[in-house]
Backbone as a printed PyTorch tensor [residue, N CA C, xyz], in Angstrom:
tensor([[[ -2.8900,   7.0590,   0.0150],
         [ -3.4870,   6.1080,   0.9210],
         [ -3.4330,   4.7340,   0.2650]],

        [[ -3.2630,   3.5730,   1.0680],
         [ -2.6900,   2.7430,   0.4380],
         [ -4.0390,   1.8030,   1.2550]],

        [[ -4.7980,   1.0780,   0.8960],
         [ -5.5580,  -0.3590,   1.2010],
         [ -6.4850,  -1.5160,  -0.0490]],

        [[ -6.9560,  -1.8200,   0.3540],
         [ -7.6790,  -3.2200,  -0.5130],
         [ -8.1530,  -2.2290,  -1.2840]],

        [[ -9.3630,  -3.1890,  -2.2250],
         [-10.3410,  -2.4930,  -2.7570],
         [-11.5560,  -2.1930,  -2.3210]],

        [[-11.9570,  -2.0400,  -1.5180],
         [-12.9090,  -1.7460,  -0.4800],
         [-13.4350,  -0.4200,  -0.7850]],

        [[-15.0690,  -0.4910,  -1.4510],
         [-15.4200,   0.7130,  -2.5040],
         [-15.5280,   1.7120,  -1.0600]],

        [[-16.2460,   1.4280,  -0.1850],
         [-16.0980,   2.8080,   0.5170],
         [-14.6870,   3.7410,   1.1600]],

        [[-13.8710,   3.0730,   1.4750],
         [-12.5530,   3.3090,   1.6660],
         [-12.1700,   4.1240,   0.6740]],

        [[-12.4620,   3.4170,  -0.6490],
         [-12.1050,   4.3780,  -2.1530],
         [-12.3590,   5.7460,  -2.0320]],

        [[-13.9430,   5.7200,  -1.6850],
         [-14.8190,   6.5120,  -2.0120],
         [-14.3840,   7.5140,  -0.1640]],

        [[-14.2950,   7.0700,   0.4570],
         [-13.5520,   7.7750,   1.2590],
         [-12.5290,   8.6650,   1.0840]],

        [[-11.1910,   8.2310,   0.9160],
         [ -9.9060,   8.7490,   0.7890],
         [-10.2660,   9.9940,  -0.4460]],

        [[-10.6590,   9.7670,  -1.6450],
         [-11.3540,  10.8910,  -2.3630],
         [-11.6940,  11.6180,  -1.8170]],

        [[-13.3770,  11.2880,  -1.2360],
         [-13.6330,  12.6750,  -0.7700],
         [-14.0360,  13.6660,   0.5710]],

        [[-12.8420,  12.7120,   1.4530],
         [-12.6160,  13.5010,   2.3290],
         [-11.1470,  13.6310,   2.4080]],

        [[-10.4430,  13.0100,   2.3050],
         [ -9.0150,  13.2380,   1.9620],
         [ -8.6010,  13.8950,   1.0080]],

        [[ -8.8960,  13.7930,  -0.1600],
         [ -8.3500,  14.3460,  -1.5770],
         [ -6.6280,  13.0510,  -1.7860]],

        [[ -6.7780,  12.2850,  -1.5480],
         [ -5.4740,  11.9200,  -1.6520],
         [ -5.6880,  10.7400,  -2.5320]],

        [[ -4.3820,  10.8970,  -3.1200],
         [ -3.8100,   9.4070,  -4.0350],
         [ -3.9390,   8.0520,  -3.5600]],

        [[ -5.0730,   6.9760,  -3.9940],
         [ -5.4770,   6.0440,  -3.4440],
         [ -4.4870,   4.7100,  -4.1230]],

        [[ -4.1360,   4.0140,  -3.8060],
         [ -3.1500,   2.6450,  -4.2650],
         [ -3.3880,   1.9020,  -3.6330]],

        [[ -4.3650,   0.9270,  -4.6440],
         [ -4.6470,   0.0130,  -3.9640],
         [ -3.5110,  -1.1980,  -3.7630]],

        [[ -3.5300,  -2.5430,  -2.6390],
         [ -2.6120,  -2.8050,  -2.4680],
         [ -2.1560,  -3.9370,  -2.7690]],

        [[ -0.7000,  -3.8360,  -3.1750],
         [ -0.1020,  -4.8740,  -4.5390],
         [ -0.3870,  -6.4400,  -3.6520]],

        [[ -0.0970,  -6.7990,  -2.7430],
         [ -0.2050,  -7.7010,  -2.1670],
         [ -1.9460,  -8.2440,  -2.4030]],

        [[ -3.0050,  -7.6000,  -1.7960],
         [ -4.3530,  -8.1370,  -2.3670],
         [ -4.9030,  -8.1800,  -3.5540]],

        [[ -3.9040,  -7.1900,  -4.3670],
         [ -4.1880,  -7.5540,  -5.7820],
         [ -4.1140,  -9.1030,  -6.4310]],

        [[ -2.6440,  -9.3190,  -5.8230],
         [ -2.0970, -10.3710,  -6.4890],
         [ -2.6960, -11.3200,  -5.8490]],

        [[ -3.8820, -11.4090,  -5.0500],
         [ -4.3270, -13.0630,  -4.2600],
         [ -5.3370, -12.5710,  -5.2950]],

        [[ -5.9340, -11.5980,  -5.5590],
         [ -7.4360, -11.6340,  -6.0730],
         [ -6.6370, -12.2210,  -7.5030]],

        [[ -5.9450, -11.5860,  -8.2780],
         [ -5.4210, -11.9890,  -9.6430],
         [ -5.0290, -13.4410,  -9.7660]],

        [[ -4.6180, -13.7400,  -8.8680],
         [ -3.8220, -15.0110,  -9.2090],
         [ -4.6470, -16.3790,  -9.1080]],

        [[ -5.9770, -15.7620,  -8.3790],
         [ -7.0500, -16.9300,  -7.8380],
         [ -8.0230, -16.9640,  -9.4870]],

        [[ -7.3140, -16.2080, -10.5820],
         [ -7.9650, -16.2210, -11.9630],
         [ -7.5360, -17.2150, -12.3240]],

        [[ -5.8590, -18.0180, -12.0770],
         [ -5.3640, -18.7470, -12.9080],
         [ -5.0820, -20.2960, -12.2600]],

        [[ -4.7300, -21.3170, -12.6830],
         [ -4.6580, -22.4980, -12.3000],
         [ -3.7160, -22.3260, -11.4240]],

        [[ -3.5670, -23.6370, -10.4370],
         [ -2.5460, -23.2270,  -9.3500],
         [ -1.1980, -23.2070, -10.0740]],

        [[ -0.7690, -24.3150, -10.9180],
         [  0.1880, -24.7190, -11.7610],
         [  1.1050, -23.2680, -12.8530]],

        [[ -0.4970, -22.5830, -12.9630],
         [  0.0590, -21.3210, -13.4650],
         [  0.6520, -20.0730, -12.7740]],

        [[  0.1130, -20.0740, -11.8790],
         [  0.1350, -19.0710, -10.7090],
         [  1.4770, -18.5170, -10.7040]],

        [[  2.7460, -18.6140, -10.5000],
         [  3.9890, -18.5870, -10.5080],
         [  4.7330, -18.0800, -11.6530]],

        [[  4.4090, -18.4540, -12.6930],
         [  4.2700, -17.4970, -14.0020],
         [  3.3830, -16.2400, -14.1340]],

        [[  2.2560, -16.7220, -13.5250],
         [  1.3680, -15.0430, -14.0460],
         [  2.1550, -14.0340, -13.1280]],

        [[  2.3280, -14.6280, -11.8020],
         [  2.8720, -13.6720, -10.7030],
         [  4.2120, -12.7560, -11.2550]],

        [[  4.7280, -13.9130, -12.2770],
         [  6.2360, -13.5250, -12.3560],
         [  6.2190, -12.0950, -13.5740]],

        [[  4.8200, -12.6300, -14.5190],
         [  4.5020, -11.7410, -15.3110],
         [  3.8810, -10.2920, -14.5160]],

        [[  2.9870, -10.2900, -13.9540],
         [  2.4790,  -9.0240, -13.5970],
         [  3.8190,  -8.1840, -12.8860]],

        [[  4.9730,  -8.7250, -12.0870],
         [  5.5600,  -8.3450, -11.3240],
         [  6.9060,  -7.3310, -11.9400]],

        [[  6.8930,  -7.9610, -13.8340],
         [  7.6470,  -7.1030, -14.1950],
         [  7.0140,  -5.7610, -14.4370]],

        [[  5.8300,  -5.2570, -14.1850],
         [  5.8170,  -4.2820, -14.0370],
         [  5.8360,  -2.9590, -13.2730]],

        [[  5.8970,  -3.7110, -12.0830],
         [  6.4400,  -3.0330, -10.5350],
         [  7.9510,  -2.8540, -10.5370]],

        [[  8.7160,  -3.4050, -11.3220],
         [  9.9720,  -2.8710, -11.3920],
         [ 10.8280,  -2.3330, -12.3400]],

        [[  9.6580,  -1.2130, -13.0250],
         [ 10.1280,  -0.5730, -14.2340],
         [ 10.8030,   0.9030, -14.0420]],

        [[ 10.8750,   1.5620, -14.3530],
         [ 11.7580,   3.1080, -14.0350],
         [ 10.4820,   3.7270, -13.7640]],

        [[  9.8950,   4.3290, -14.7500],
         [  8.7900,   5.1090, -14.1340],
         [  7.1540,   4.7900, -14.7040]],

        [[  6.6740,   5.7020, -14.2260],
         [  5.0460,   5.2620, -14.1360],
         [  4.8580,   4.8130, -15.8520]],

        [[  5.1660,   5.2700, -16.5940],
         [  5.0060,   5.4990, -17.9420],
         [  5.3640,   3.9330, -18.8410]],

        [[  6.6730,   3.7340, -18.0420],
         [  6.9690,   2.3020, -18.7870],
         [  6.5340,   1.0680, -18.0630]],

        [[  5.5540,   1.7650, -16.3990],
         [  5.1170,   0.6220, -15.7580],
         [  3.7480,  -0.0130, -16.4130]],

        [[  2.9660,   1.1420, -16.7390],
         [  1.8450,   1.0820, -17.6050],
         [  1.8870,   0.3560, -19.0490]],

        [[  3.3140,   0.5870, -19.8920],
         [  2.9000,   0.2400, -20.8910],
         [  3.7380,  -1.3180, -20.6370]],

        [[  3.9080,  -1.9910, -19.5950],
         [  4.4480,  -3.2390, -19.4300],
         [  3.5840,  -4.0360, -19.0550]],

        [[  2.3410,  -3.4990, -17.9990],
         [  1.2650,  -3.8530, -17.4090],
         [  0.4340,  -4.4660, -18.5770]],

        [[ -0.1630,  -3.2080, -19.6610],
         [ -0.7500,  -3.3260, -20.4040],
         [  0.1880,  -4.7280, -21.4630]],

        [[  1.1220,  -4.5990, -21.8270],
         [  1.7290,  -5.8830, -22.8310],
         [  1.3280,  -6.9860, -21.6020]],

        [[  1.5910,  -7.3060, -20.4620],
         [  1.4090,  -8.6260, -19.8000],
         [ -0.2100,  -8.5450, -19.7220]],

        [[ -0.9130,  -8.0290, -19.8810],
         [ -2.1800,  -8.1870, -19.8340],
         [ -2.8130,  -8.6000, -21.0280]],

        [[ -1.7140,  -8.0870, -22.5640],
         [ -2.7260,  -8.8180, -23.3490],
         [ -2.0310, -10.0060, -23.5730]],

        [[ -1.1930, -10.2440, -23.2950],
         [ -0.2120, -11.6730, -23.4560],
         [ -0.6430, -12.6580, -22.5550]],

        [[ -1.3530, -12.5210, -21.4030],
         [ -2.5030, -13.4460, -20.5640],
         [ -3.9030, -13.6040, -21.2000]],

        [[ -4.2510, -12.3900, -21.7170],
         [ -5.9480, -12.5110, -21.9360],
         [ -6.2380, -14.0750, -23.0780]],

        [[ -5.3660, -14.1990, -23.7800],
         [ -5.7580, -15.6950, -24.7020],
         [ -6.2340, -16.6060, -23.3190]],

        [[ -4.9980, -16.6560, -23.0940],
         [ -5.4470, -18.2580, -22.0720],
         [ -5.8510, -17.3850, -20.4250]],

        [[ -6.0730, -16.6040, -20.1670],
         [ -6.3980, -16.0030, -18.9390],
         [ -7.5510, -15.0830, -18.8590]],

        [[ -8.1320, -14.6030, -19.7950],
         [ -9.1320, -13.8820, -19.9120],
         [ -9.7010, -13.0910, -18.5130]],

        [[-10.2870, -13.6350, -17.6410],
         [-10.4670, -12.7450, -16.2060],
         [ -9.4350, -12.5300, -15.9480]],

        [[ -8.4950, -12.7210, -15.4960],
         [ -7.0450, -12.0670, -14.8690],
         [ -6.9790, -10.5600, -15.7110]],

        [[ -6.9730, -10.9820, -17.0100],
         [ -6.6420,  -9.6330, -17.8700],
         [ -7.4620,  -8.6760, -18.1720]],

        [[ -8.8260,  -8.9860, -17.4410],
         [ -9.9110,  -8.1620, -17.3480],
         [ -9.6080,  -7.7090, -16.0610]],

        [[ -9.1290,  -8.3180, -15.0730],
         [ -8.6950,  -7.4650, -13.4880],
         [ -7.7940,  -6.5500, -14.1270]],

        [[ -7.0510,  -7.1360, -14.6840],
         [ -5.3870,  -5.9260, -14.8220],
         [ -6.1490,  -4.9910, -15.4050]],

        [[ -6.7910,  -4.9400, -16.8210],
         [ -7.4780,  -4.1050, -17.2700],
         [ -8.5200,  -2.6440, -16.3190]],

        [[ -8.8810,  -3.4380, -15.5790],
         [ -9.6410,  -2.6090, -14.7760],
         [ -9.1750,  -2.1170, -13.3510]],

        [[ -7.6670,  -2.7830, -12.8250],
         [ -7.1670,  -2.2390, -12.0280],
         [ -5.7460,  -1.3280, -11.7870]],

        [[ -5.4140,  -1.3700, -13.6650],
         [ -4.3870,  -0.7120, -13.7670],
         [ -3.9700,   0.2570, -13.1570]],

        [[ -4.8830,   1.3970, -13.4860],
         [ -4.6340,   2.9580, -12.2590],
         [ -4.3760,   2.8250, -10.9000]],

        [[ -5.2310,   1.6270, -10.4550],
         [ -4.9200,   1.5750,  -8.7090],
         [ -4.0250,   0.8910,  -8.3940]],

        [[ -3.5080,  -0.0870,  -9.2590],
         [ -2.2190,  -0.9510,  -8.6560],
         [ -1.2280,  -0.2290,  -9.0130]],

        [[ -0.6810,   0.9290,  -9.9620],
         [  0.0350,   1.3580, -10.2650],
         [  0.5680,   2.8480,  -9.7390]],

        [[ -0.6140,   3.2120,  -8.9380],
         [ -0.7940,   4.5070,  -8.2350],
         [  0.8360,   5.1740,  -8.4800]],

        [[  1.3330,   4.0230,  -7.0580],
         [  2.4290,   4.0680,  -6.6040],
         [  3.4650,   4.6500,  -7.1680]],

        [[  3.3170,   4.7010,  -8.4160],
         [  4.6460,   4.6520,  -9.6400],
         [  4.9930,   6.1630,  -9.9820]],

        [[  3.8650,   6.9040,  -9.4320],
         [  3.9650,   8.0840,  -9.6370],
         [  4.7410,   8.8370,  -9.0440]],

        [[  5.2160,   8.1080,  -7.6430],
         [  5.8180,   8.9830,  -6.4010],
         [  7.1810,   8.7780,  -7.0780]],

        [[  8.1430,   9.3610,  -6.1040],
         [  9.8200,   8.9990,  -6.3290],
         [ 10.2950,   7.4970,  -5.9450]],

        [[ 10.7340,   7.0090,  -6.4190],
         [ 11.5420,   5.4850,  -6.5290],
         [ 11.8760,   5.0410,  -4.8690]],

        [[ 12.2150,   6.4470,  -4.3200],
         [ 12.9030,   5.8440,  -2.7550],
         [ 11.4500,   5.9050,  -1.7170]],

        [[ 10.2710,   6.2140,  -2.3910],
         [  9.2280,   5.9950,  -1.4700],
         [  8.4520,   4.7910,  -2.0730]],

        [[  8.3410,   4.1430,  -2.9000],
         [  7.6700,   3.4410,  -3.7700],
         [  7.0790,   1.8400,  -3.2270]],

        [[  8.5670,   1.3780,  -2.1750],
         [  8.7840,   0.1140,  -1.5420],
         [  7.5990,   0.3250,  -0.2300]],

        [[  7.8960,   1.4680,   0.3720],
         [  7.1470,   2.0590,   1.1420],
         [  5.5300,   2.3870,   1.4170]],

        [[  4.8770,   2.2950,   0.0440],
         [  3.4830,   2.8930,  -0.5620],
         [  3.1430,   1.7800,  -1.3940]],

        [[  3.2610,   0.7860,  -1.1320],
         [  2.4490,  -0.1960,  -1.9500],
         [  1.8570,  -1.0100,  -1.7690]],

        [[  1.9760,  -1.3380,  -0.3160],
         [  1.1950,  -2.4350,   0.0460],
         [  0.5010,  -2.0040,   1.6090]],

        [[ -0.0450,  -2.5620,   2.4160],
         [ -0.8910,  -2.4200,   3.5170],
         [  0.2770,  -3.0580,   4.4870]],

        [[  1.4040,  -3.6930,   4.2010],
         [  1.7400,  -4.7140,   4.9400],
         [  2.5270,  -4.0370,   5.5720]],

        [[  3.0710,  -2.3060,   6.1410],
         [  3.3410,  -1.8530,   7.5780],
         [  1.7620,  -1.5640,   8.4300]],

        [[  1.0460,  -1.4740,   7.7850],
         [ -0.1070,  -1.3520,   8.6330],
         [ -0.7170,  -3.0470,   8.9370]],

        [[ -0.5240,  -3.6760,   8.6200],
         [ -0.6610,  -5.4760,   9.0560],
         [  0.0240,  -6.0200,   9.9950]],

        [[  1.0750,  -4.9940,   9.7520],
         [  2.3380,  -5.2970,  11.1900],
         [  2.2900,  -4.5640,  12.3990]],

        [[  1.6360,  -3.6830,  12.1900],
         [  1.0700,  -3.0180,  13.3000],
         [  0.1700,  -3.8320,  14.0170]],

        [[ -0.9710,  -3.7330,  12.9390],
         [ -2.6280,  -4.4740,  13.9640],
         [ -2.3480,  -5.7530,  14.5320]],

        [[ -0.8650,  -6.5330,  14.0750],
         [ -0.6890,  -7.8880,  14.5770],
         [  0.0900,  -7.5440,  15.7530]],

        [[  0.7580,  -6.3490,  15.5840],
         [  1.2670,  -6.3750,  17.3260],
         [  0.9170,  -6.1170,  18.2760]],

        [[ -0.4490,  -4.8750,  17.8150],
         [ -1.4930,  -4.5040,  18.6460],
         [ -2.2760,  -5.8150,  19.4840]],

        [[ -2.5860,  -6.7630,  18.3770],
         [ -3.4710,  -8.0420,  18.5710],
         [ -2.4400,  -8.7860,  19.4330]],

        [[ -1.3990,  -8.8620,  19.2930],
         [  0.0910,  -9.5730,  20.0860],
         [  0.0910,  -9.0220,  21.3560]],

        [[  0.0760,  -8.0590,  21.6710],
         [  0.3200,  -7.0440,  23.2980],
         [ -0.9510,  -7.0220,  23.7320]],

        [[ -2.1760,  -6.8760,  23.0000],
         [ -3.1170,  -7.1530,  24.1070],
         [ -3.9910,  -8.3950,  24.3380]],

        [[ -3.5010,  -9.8510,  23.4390],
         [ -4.0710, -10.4790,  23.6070],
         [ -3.5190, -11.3760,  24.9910]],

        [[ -1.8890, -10.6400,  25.5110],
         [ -1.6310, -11.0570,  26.7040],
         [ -2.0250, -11.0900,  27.9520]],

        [[ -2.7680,  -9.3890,  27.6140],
         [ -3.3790,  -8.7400,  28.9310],
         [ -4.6910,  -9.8410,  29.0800]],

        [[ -5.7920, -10.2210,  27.9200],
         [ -6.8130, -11.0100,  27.9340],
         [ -7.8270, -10.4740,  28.6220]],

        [[ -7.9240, -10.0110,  29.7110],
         [ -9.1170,  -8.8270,  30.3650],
         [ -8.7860,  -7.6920,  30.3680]],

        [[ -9.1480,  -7.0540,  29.9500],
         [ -8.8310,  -5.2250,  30.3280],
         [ -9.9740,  -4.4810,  31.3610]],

        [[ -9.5620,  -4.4670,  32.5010],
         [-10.3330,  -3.8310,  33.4040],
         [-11.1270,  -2.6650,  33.2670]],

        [[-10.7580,  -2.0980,  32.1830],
         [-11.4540,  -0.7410,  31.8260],
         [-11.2760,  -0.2770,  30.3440]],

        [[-11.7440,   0.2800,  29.6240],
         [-11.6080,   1.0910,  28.7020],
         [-10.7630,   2.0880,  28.3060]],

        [[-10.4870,   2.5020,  29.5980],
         [ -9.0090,   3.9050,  29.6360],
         [ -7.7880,   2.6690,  29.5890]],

        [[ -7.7540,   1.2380,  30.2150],
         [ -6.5920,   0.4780,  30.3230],
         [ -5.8020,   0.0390,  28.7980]],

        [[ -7.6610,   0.2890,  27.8950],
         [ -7.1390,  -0.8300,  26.6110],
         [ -6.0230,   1.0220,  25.9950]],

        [[ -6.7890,   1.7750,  25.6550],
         [ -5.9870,   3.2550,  25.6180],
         [ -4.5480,   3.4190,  26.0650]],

        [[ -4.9750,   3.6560,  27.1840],
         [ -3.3730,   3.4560,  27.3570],
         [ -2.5070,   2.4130,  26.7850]],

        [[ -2.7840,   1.2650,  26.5140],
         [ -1.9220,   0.0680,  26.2230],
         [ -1.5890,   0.2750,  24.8090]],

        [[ -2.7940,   0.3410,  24.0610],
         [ -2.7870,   0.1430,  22.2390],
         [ -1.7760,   1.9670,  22.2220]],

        [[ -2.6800,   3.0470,  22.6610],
         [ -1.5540,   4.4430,  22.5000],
         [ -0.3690,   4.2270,  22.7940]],

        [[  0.2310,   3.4040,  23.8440],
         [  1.6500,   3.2500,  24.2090],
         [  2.3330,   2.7180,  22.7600]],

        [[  1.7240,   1.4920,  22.6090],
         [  2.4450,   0.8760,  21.6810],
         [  1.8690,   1.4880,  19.9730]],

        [[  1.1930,   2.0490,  19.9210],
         [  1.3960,   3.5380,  18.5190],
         [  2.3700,   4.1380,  18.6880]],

        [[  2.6500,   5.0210,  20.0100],
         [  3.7450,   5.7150,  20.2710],
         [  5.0450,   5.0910,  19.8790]],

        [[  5.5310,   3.4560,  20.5770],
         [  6.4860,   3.2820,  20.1410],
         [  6.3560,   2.7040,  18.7600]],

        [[  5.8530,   2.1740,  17.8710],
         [  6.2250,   2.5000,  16.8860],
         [  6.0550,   3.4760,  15.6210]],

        [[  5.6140,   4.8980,  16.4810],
         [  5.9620,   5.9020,  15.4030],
         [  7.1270,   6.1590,  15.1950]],

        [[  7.6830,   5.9940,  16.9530],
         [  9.2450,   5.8240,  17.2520],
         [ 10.1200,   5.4770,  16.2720]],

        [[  9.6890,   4.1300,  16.1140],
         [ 10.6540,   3.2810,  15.3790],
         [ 10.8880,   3.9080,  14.1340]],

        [[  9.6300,   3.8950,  13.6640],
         [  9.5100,   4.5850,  11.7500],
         [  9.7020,   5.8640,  12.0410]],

        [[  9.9790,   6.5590,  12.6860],
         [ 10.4680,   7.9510,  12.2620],
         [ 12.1790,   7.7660,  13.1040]],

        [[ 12.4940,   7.3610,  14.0110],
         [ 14.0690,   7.4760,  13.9770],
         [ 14.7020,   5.9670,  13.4470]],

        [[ 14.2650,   4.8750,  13.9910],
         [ 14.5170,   3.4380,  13.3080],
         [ 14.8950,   3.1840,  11.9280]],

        [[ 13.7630,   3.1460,  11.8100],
         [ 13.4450,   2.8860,  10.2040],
         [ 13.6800,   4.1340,   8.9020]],

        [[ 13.6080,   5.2990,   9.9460],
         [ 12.6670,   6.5510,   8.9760],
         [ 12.3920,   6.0780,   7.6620]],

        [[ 10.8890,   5.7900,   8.3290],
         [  9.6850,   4.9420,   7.2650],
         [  9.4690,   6.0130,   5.9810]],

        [[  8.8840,   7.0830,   6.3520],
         [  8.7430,   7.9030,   5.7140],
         [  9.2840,   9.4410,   6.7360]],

        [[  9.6780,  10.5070,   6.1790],
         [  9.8830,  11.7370,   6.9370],
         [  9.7370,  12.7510,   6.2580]],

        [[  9.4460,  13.5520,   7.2650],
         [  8.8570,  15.2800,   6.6840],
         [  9.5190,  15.7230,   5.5820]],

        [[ 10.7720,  15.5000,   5.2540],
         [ 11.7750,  15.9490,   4.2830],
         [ 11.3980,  15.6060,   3.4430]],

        [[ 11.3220,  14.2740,   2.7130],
         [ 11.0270,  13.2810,   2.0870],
         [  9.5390,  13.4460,   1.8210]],

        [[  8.6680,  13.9840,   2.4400],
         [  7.2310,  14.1900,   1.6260],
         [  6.9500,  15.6270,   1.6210]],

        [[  7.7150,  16.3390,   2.3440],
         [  7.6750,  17.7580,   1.7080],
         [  8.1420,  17.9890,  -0.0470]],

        [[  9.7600,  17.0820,  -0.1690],
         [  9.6970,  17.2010,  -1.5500],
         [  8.6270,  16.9080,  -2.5620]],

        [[  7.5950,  15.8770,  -2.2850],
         [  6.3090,  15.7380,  -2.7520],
         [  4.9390,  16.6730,  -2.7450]],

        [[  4.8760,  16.9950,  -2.1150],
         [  3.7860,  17.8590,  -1.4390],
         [  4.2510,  19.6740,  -1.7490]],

        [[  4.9560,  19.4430,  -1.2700],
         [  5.8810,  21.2610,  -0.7910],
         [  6.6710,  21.1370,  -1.4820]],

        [[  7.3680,  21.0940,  -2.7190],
         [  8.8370,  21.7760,  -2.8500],
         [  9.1230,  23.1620,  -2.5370]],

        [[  8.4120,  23.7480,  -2.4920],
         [  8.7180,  25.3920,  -1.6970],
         [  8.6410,  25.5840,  -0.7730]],

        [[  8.2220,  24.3150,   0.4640],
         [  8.2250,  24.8390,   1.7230],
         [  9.1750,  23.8570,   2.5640]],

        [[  9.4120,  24.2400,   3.7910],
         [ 10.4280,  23.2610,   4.3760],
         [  9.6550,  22.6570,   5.1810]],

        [[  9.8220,  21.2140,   5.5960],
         [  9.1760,  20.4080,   6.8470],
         [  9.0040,  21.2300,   7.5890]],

        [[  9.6510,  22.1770,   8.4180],
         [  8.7250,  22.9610,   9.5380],
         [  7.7750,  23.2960,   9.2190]],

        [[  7.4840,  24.1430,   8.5330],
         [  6.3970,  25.0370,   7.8000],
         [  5.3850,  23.9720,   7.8090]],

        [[  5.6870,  22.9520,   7.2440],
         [  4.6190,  21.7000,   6.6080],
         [  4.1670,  21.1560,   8.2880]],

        [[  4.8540,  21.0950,   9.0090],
         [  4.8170,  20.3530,  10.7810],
         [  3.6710,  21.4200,  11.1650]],

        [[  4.2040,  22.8040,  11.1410],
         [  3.2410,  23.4210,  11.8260],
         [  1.8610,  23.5780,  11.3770]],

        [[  1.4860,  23.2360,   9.9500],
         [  0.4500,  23.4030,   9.3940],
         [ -0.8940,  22.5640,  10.2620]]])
């Protein structure tokens, strides 16, 4: 599950989900970057960012950790965020490489609620409650569309190898 830091959300996805929480790289980096001068900003960014594009979780961590103490002289809060948000910004790193782009930020779900907010801020009255339903479900529908034949955002195959390696997407569909 991928959103802000928003403790109940946290505390949600735990424990009623059981699932891998990552928080998301995009609100990280406004909260982090609002540590450093504007002038700096562009450098720290450039620093934290080599660690989102390391091979695996292992060398993302220990890159995180070197740019964190290589800020803390002149950055001190920033490197107390990294410090304390390492596990959640890095979640991500754990999955396979071809889902990674996919699971890191909130920003297919931002693109959603803005089109939702886009299609019905045309309608402007909704005569009923079943009208707004139908309208917002239509347009879920089409873009599950999209991300599963379009885009294929993510697909059963592709998170069965995560989840299931012993079982096949059907099996996993019908569950």
């Amino acid at each position: 599950m991928v959103s802000d830091a928003h403790e109940g959300l946290k505390a949600a996805i735990a424990k009623v989900l059981g699932a891998t929480w990552q928080r998301c790289r995009v609100h990280f980096m406004r909260n982090a970057l609002a540590n450093v001068s504007k002038g700096q900003r562009e450098m720290a960014a450039a620093a934290i960012r080599t660690a989102f594009v390391q091979e695996d979780h292992e060398a993302a961590v220990a890159q995180w950790r070197q740019v964190a103490d290589s800020l803390r002289p002149r950055f001190e809060k920033l490197a107390e965020l990294m410090d304390s948000a390492e596990q959640d910004v890095l979640a991500f790193m754990t999955f396979p490489k071809d889902h990674r782009t996919k699971i890191h930020s909130t920003n297919p779900l931002e693109r959603l609620n803005k089109e939702v907010k886009r299609r019905t801020n045309v309608v402007g009255i909704f005569p009923n409650e079943a009208a707004i339903i139908r309208l917002v479900g239509a347009i879920l529908a089409e873009q599950n569309d999209e991300w599963a034949v379009c885009r294929r955002y993510m697909t059963l195959e592709t998170l069965a190898q995560i989840s299931h390696p012993d079982e096949t997407p059907l099996t996993i569909a019908a569950q």
